[in-house]
C-alpha positions as CSV (number, residue, x, y, z in Angstrom):
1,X,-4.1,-2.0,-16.1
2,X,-7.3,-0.9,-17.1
3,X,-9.5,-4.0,-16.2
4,X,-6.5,-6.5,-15.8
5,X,-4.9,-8.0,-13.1
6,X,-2.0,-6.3,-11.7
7,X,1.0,-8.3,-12.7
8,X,3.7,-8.6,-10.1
9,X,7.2,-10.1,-9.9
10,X,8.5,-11.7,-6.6
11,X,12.1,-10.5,-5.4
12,X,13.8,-12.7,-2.8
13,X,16.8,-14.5,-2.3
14,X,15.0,-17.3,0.0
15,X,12.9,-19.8,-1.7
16,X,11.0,-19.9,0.7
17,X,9.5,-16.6,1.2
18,X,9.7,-16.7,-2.9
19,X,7.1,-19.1,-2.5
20,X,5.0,-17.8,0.5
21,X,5.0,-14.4,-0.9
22,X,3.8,-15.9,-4.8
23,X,1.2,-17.8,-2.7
24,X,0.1,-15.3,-0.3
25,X,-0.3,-12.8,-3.8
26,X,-2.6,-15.8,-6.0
27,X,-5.1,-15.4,-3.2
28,X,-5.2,-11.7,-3.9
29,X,-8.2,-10.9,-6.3
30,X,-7.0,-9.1,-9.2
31,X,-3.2,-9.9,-8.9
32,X,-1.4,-12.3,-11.1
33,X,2.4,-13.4,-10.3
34,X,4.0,-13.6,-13.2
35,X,7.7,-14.7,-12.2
36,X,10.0,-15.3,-9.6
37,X,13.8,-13.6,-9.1
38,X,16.2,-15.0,-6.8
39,X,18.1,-11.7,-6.8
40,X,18.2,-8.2,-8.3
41,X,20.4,-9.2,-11.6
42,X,17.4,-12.0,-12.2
43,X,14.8,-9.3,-11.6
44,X,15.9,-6.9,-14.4
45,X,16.1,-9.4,-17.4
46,X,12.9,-10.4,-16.1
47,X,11.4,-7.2,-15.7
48,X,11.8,-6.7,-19.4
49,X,10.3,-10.0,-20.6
50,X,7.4,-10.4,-18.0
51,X,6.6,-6.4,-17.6
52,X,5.3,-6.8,-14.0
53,X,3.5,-3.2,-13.1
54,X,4.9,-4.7,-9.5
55,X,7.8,-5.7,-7.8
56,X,7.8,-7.8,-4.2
57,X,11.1,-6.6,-3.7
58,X,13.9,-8.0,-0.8
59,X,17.1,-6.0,0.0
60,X,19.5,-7.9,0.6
61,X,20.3,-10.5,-1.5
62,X,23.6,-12.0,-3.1
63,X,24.5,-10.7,-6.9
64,X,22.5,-7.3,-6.8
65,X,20.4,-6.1,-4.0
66,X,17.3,-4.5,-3.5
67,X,18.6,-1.0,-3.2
68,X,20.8,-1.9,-6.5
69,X,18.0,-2.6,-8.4
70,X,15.7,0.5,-6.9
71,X,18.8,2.6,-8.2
72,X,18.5,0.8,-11.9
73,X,15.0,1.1,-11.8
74,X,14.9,5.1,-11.1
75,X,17.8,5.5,-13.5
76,X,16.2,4.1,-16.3
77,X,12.8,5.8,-15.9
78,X,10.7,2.6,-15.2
79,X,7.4,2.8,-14.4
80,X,7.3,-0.3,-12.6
81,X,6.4,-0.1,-8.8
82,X,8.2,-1.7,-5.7
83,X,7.0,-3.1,-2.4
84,X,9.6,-3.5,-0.4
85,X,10.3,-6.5,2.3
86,X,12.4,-5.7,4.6
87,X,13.7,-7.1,8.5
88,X,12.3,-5.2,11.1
89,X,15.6,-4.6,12.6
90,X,17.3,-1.1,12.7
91,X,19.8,-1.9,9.7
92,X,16.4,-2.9,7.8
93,X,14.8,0.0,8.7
94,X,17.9,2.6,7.6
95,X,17.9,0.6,4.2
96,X,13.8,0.9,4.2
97,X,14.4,4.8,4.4
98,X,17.0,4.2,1.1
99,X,14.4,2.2,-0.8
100,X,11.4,4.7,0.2
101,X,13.2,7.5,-0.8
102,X,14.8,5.7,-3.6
103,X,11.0,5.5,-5.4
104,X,9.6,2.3,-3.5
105,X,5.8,2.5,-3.6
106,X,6.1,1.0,0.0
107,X,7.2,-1.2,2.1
108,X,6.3,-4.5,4.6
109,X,8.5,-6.3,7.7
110,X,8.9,-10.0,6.4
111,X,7.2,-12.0,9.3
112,X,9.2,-13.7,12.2
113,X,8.8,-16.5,14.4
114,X,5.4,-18.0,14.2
115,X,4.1,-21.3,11.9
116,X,3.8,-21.2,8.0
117,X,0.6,-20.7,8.3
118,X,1.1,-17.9,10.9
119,X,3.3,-16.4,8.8
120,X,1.0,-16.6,5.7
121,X,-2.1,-14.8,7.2
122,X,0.4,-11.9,8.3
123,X,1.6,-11.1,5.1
124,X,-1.0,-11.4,3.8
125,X,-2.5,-8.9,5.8
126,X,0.1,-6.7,4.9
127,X,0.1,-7.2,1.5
128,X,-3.2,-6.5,0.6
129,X,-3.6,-3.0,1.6
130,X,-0.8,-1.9,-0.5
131,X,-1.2,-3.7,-3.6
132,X,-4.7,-2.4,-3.5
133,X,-3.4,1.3,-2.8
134,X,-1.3,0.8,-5.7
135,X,-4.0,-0.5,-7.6
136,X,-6.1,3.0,-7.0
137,X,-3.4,5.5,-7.2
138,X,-2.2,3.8,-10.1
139,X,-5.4,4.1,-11.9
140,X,-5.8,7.4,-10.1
141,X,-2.4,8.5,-11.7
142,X,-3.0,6.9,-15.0
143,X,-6.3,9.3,-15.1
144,X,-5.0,12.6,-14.3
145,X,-1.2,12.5,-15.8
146,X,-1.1,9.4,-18.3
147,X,1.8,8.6,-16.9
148,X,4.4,6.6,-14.3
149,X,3.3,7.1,-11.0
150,X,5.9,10.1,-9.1
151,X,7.9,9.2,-6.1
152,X,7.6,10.6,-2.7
153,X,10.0,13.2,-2.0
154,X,12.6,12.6,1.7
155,X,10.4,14.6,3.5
156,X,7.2,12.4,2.6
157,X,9.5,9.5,3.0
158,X,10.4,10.0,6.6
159,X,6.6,11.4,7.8
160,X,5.1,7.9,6.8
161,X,8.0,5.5,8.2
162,X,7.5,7.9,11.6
163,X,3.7,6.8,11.4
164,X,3.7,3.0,10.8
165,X,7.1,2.1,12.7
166,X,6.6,4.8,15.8
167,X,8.3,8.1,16.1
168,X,10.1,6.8,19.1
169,X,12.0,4.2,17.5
170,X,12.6,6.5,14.2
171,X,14.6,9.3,16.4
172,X,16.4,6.8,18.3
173,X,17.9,6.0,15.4
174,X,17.8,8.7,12.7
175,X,20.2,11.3,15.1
């Protein structure tokens, strides 16, 4: 990456969020959306003609879902990275934990309720922060291994989904 724009490729089964999530990205300095994938089976002949260092990445979806292509991904020794958007409702969460632990960089709650333009800011919001951590401990990575950025392990997994979704609601459903 090295001076260019990270390069991602948006994952969802909805047009709609396809298009908010490509538009809430273009207003991102730095970042360039290179394609669009209306499910998984899309995303992988895309991943190897576009070569996104990024994918925007929704779980469920028709053909081959999210945790589908995670699985490909990891199996095949990508280096491409995922942000993962997921529901924020507990069968969303249990198949966050899958795509964290699965090698997902990270992860953010598609927005609910609210306008378009509501919507928009919040993701966007979300987005930033972790494109731009990926940004740094990519080049981070890049400097000290010259190589694909390493998963977290479980453990690592589970400490930061207690953090951002609230240890409360992670043992209520993680017994």
């Amino acid at each position: 990456m090295n001076g260019e724009n990270i390069r991602v490729l948006v994952v969802d089964d909805t047009v709609t969020y396809r298009k908010i999530v490509s538009n809430v990205l273009a207003t991102l300095p730095g970042v360039e959306v290179v394609g669009t994938a209306a499910n998984g089976r899309i995303a992988l002949d895309k991943i190897e003609r576009l070569k996104p260092n990024v994918l925007t990445l929704d779980l469920e979806m028709p053909v081959m879902g999210g945790l589908a292509v995670l699985r490909h991904l990891k199996e095949s020794g990508s280096d491409v990275e995922v942000i993962v958007l997921t529901g924020s409702n507990e069968r969303g969460a249990k198949k966050t934990i899958a795509a964290l632990e699965l090698g997902a960089f990270d992860f953010v709650a598609k927005p609910v309720g609210g306008d378009v333009e509501t919507n928009f800011k919040r993701l966007r919001q979300e987005l930033r922060p972790r494109i731009e951590a990926f940004a740094r401990t990519w080049q981070i990575h890049q400097i000290l291994h010259g190589s694909r950025f390493v998963p977290l392990l479980p453990e690592q997994v589970h400490c930061l989904f207690q953090r951002f979704v609230g240890v409360e609601f992670f043992r209520s459903w993680h017994r």
